[in-house]
N, C-alpha and C positions, 0 to 999 in steps of 0.2 A: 257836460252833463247838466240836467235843467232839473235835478233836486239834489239840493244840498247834502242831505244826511246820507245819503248814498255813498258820497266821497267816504267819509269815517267810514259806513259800516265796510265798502269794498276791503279796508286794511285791517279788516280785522280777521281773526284766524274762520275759515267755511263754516266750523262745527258749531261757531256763535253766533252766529247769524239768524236771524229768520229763515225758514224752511224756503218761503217762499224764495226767496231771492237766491239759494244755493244753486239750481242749475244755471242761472247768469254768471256766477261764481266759477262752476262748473269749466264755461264754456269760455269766459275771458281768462283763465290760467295759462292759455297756450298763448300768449300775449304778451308782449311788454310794453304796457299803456300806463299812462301819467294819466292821471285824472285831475278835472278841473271844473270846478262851479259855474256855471252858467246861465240866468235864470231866463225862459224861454216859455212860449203858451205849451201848457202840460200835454203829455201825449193822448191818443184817442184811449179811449178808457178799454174798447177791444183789444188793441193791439197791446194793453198792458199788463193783462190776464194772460199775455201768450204765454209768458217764461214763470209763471206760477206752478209752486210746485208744491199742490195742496197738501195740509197737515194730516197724516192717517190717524184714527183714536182708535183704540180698541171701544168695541160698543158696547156701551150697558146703562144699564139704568140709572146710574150715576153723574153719567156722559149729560146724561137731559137732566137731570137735575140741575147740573153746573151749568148747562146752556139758560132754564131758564131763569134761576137766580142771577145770573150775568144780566139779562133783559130785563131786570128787576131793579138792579143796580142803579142807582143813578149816577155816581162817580165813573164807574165801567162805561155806561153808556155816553156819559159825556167824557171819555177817554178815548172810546170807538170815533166818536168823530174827530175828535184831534187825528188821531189816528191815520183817517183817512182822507181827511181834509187839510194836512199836513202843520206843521208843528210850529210855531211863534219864533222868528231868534231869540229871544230873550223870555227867561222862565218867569218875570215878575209881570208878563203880558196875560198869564194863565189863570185862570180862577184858583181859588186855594186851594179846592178838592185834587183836582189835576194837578197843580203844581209836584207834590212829591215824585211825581213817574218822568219828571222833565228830564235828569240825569240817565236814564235808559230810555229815552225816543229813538232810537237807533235801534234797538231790539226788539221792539214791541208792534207785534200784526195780529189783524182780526182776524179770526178762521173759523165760517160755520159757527158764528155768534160766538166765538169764545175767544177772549183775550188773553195772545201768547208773549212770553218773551221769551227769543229763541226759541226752544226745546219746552222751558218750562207753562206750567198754566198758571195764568193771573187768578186768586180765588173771589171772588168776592164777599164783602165784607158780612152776608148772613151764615156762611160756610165755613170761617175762617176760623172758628173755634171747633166743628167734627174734622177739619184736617189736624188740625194741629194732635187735637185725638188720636187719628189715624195713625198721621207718622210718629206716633208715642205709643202705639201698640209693643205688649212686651216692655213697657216701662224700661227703654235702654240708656237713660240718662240724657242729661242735658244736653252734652256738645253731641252725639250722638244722634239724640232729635233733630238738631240743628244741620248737621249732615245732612241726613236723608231729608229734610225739607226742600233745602238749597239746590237740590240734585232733580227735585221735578215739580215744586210749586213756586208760586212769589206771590206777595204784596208786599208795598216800601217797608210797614213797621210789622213783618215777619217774626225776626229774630229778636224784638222785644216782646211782643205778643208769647212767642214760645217760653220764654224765660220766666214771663209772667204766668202763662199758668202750671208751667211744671213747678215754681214753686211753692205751689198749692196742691201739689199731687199727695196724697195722700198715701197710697201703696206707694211709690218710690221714696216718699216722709220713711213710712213706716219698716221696712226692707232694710235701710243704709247698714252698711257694717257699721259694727262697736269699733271693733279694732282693724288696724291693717295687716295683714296675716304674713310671714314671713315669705318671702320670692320660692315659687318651685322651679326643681331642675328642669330646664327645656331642653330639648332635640334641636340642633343644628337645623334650620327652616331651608325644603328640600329646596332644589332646581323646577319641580313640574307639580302643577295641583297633581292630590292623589298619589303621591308617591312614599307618601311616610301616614301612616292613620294609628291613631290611638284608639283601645278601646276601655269602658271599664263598665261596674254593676252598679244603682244607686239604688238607693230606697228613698222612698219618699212618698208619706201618705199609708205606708203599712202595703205596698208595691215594688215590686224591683222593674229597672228600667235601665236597658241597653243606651250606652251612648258611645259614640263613632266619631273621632273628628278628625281632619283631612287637617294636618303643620302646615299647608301652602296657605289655607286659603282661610283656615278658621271657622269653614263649614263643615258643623255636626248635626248629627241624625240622633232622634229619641224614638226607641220601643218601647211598649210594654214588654216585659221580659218576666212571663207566669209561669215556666219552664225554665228552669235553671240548667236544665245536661247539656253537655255539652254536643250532644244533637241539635236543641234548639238553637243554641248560639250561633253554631255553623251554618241555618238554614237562615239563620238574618243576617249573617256577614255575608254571605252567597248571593242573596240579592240585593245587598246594594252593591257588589263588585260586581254584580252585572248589570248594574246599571253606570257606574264611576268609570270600572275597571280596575282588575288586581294590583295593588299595591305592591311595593318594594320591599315595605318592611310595615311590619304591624306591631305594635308595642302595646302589652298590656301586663297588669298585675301577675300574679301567681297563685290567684285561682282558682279551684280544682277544674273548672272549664276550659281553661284554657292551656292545663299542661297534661292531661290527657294523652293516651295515645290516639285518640280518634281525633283529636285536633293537628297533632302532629302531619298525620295522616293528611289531614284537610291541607296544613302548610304549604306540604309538598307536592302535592297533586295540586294546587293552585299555585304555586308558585312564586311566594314570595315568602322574606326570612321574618320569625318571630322571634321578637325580642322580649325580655320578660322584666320588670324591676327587682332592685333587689329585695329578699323578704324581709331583710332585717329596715330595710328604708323604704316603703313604698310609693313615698312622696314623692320618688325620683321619677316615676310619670307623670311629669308637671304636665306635660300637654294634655292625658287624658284629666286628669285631677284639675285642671282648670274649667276642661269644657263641662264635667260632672257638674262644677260650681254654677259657671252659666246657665245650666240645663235645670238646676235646681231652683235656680233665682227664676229664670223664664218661668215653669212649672208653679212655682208659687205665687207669684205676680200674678199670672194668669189668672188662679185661683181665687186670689181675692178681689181682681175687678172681674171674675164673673166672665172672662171672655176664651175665646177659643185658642188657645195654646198653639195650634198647628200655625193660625191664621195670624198670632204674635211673631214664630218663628219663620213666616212669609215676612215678614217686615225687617226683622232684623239679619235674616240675608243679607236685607238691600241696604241696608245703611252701611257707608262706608268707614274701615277702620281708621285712614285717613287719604289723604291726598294720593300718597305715595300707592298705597296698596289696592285703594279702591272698599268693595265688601268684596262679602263672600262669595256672593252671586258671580261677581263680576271675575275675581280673581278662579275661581271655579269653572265656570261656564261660558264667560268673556260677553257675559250681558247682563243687563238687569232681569227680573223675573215678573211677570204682571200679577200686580199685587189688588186691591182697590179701589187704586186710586187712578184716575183718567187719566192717562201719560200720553204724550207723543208716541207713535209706533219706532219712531230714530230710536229712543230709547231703551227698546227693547231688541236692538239688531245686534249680534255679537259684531266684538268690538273689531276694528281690520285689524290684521298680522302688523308688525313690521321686520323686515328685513332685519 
């Protein structure tokens, strides 16, 4: 093989790889080949577009924005050409600018003026303060931020950057708990999303508001909820069970909406069992009683930066609870959700099964 960094990236797992280079990945799996360096006059530049397997973006006006702040770049663009005019053995051969990206030369391809590594987008340095924005939408805390960054942008000093201006956040300043409130009882966390859903009533603002959350996955749904009967209730659980699917068990307070005979009714001709907490302890629907918490904090946050509440809780889908679990989106739906920000299409494909 007559370029070096190919041996590394061939051993590394397909999903981290350059997009590009996946169907060669692809197609040398049914193989058992040694590779081995060899440096030789480069191939025809035709024949080397062949096994190219261009990056998809969702388009939007975004998309070109970041294309031409990248062409603006002078680091980027003198990154592009390393890039493509291949890489120094040794990183102290690099200008200092480049030098920090020397440690992922193996991940890093140019696609349609925009510099990728892997999966993720390289931002450049006039845009790197509205993402950091971005994936801080809904103010969901620092390592949180930090998640969903990692998950579909990069630059080398990212995760200081982040750190640095959340610690000047102001609404997240201003929000922190006083105290740490005592653990609520939770529900055993089911086997399937959507198989166990809390629900409960909040006020907030002189408003009552429906909230729904799914134990798998930690994805909840916010109503306005201006009708309290127990009519109204059942016409907004009805439509999100047809959009999720009926539930196993539904757990909520004790209500007068939800012990009803019209709700009963609803139960059983949908088909699954309600559970109720007890009256004398209500706290014991930890899992709705947390996500109320959440949904209050979102809601207010929103309110004080001023921004769209739906468009916070598009964000905080996607950031991941952690490693293990993924977010909500993911553990829900088995993808990410397109949110604002320019992603590779790989990352919006639900996730494969495995056996």
């Amino acid at each position: 093989m007559d370029h070096q960094p190919l041996v590394t990236i061939l051993k590394k797992p397909i999903h981290t790889i350059p997009a590009r280079l996946q169907r060669m990945m692809l197609r040398l799996q049914r193989y058992d080949i040694s590779l081995v360096f060899k440096k030789e006059v480069p191939p025809d530049a035709e024949n080397d577009t062949s096994e190219v397997m261009s990056i998809s973006y969702i388009s939007t006006a975004r998309l070109e924005e970041l294309r031409k702040q990248t062409a603006k770049d002078e680091v980027l663009q003198a990154l592009s050409t390393m890039i493509q005019q291949g890489w120094p053995s040794k990183e102290h051969s690099l200008c200092p600018t480049v030098r920090p990206y020397f440690p992922y030369r193996d991940e890093l391809a140019v696609e349609d003026g925009i510099v990728m590594k892997g999966h993720k987008t390289v931002i450049p340095h006039s845009l790197q303060r509205e993402y950091i924005s971005i994936v801080h939408r809904g103010h969901p805390g620092l390592d949180a931020t930090k998640h969903r960054a990692r998950g579909i942008i990069f630059w080398p000093t990212m995760t200081a950057d982040i750190i640095t201006e959340l610690l000047t956040c102001s609404v997240c300043n201003s929000t922190k708990p006083h105290q740490q409130k005592e653990p609520l009882k939770l529900y055993p966390v089911p086997d399937l999303p959507w198989s166990t859903v809390a629900t409960d009533v909040l006020e907030w603002h002189g408003q009552n508001y429906l909230v729904l959350v799914d134990s798998y996955s930690g994805w909840y749904e916010i109503d306005l909820f201006r009708d309290t009967t127990s009519s109204a209730l059942i016409r907004k659980l009805k439509r999100h069970f047809s959009v999720h699917g009926t539930p196993h068990t539904l757990i909520s307070d004790n209500a007068r909406q939800y012990t009803s005979k019209q709700f009963r009714d609803f139960a059983k001709q949908w088909d699954f069992i309600h559970v109720t907490s007890s009256p004398e302890f209500p706290q014991s629907n930890g899992l709705a009683e947390r996500a109320v918490r959440s949904a209050k904090q979102l809601m207010e946050k929103s309110h004080r930066d001023g921004m769209d509440v739906f468009l916070n809780l598009l964000n905080l889908r996607n950031i991941s609870r952690d490693p293990t679990l993924g977010s909500p989106a993911q553990r829900l739906l088995s993808r990410q959700t397109r949110s604002t920000i320019p992603v590779n299409s790989k990352l919006l494909e639900p996730a494969p099964k495995h056996p």
